[in-house]
N, C-alpha and C positions, 0 to 999 in steps of 0.2 A: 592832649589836643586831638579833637576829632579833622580828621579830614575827606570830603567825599567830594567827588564833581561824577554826575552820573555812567553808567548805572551802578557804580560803586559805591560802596563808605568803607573808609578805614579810617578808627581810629586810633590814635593814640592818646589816650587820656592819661590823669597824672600818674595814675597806678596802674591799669590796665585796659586791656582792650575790649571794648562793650558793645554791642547796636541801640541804635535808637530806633522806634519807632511804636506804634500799636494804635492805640482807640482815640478817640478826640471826645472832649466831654464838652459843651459849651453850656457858661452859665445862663440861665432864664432871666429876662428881664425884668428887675424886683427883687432879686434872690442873688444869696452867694450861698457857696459849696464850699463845705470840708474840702482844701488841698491834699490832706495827709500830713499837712505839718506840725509839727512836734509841739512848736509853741502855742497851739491851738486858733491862730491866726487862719479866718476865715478868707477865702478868692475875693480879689472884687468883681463885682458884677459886670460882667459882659465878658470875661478873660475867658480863654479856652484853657483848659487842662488838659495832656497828653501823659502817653504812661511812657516812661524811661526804664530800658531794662538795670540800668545802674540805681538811679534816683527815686524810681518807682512814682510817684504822679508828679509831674513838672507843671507848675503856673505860667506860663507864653504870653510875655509885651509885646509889642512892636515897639521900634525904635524910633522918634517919631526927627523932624529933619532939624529939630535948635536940640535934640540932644534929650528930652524928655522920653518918658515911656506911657503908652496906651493900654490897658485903662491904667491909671494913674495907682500908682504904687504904694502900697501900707506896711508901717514896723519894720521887720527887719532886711525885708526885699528893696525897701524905699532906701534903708540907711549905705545896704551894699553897693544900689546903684547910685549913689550920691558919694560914694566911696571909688566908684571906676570914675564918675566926672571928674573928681577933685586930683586923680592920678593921670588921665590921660587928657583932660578936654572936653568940653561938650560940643564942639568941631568934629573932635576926631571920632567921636562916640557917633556919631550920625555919621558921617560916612565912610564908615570902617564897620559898624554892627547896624544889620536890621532885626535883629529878633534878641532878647534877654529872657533865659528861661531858667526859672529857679525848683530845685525841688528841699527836701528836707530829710536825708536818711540820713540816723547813725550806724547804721549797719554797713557802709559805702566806705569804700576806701577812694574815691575818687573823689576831691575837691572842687573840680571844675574842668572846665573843657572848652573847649572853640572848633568850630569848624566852617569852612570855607564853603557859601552858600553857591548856586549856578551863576548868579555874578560873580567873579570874582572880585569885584570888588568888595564884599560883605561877606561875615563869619557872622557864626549865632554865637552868643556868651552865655554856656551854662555853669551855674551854681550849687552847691550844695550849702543851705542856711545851717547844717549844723554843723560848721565847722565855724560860722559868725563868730562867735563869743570868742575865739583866740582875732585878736583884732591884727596883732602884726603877721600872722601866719594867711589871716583874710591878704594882709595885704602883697605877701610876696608872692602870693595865690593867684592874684590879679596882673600882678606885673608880668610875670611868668606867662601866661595867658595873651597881654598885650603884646609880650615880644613874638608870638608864633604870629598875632597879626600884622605887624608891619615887615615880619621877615618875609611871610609867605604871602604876600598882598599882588596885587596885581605888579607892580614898577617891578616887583623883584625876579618874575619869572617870564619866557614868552611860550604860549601855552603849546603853537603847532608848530615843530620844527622838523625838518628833515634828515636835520643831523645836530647835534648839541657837541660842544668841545669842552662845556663845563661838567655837568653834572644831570643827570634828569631826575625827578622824583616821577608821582600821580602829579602835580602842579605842573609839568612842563619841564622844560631848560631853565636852570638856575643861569642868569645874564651875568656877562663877567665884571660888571660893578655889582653886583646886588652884598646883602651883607653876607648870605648862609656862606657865599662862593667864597669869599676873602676869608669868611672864618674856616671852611673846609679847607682851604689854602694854608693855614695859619695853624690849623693844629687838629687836622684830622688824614691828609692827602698820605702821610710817612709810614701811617699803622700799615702793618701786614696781617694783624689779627682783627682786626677792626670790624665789627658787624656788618649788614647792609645797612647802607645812609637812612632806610625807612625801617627799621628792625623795631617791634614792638613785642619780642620773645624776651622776658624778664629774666630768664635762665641765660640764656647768651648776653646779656645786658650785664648782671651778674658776673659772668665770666669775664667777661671783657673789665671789669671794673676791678676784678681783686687783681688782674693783669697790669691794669697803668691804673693802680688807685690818688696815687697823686696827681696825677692828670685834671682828675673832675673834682668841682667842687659839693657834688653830692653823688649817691651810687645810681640815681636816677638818671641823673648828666647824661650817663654812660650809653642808655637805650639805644638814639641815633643821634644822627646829627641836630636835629631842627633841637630836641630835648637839652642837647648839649650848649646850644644858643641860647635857648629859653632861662634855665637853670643860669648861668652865666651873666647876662644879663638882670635877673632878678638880684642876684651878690652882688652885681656893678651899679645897682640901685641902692641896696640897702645896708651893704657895708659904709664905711666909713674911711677906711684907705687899705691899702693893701704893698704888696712888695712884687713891683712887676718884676725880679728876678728867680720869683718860683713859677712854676707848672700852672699854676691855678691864678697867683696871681695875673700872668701874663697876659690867660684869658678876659680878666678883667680890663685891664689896662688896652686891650682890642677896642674895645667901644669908645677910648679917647680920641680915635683918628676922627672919630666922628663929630663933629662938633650938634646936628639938630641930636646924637644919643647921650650928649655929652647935657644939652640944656632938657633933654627931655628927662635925665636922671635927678635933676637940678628942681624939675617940673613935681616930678613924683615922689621928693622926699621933701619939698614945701607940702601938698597936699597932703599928703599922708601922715606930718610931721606929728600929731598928738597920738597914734597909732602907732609911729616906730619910737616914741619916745626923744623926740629931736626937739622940744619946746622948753 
């Protein structure tokens, strides 16, 4: 997950941490451009191109407000974003993302990423197409991604406070319903070795992981909090049941108090069901 609100960015993406930014290419009218993508699939015409220091040239939608993408989407950019409607919504896809930006590196160990635009109500969704072709990996890719946006959304944090008794990240005070707080409640508040809540050092992540390895359902989990959600979340998707009287399980069985995580799990294992193999 990328996260930035000015003048800052930090991110956390799925493997490391990167910047965005550099040149903007915009297509000519009549013309499409080489993206750089692998499967030789050309821009469509009018789309900007920007360079990613993880991704190397990224293709930039807008998001338009039924849930569509601007210019209108080819191959396997089309199939990915018709693969987030079918998991979270085309409601929630509009107003939850204004921007969808796909690049194509096999050289990238980052999958994908989100980050929290100046509104906060909106994150951009970036992609990496060549990790497409594993389709359930696409899909726990997405979910994963979806959970940092409804965790970290506007309802969950109050951005200017003077004193916070929950928790602060860069987003603010974590509010004492919100989910991160109940989950930091729940199974992160006891550690004494435990990272920073916003820790993006894979060495101390690491550490921390061969330390409580049964704790997390992946050694990713481990990084910080929000990761440890994310990760969580994505297993309370795409398992099938579990045993809430282990470490891992229990964290699963968190998201039943919820009943809209409980239907929206329900939501993204219809959608995705040819994908996870559920038909």
């Amino acid at each position: 997950m990328r996260r930035f609100l000015p003048p800052f960015l930090i991110t956390l993406a799925l493997v490391a941490m990167f910047a965005t930014a550099a040149f903007v290419v915009q297509a000519l009218d009549g013309e499409s451009i080489d993206a750089g993508r692998s499967d030789g699939a050309s821009t469509p015409v009018g789309a900007e191109v920007e360079f990613d220091e993880d991704f190397g040239e990224v293709v930039v939608y807008d998001v338009l407000d039924d849930g569509s993408l601007d210019p209108e989407p080819e191959g396997v950019t089309a199939e990915v974003w018709d693969l987030w409607i079918r998991l979270v919504g085309a409601d929630a896809a509009a107003s939850s993302i204004s921007q969808f930006r796909v690049g194509d590196s096999d050289t990238s160990d980052t999958l994908a990423y989100v980050y929290q635009d100046t509104n906060p109500q909106f994150f951009t969704l970036a992609v990496n197409l060549a990790t497409a072709d594993d389709e359930q990996l696409m899909v726990a890719t997405l979910v994963h991604e979806y959970a940092h946006v409804f965790s970290f959304g506007p309802t969950e944090f109050e951005r200017k406070v003077e004193a916070c008794d929950t928790f602060e990240t860069i987003e603010g005070c974590a509010l004492a319903d919100s989910y991160l707080y109940a989950f930091y409640e729940a199974f992160w508040a006891d550690y004494t070795d435990r990272p920073d809540l916003e820790n993006v050092d894979p060495d101390i992540a690491w550490e921390f992981y061969l330390a409580n390895e049964e704790d997390f359902v992946s050694d990713y989990a481990a990084t910080n909090l929000g990761e440890d959600f994310a990760e969580s979340f994505m297993t309370f998707v795409i398992e099938e049941e579990w045993s809430p009287d282990t470490p891992t399980g229990a964290k699963l069985e968190f998201f039943t108090q919820y009943p809209e995580l409980v239907e929206l799990r329900e939501q993204m294992r219809a959608g995705a069901a040819d994908e996870l193999g559920l038909t």
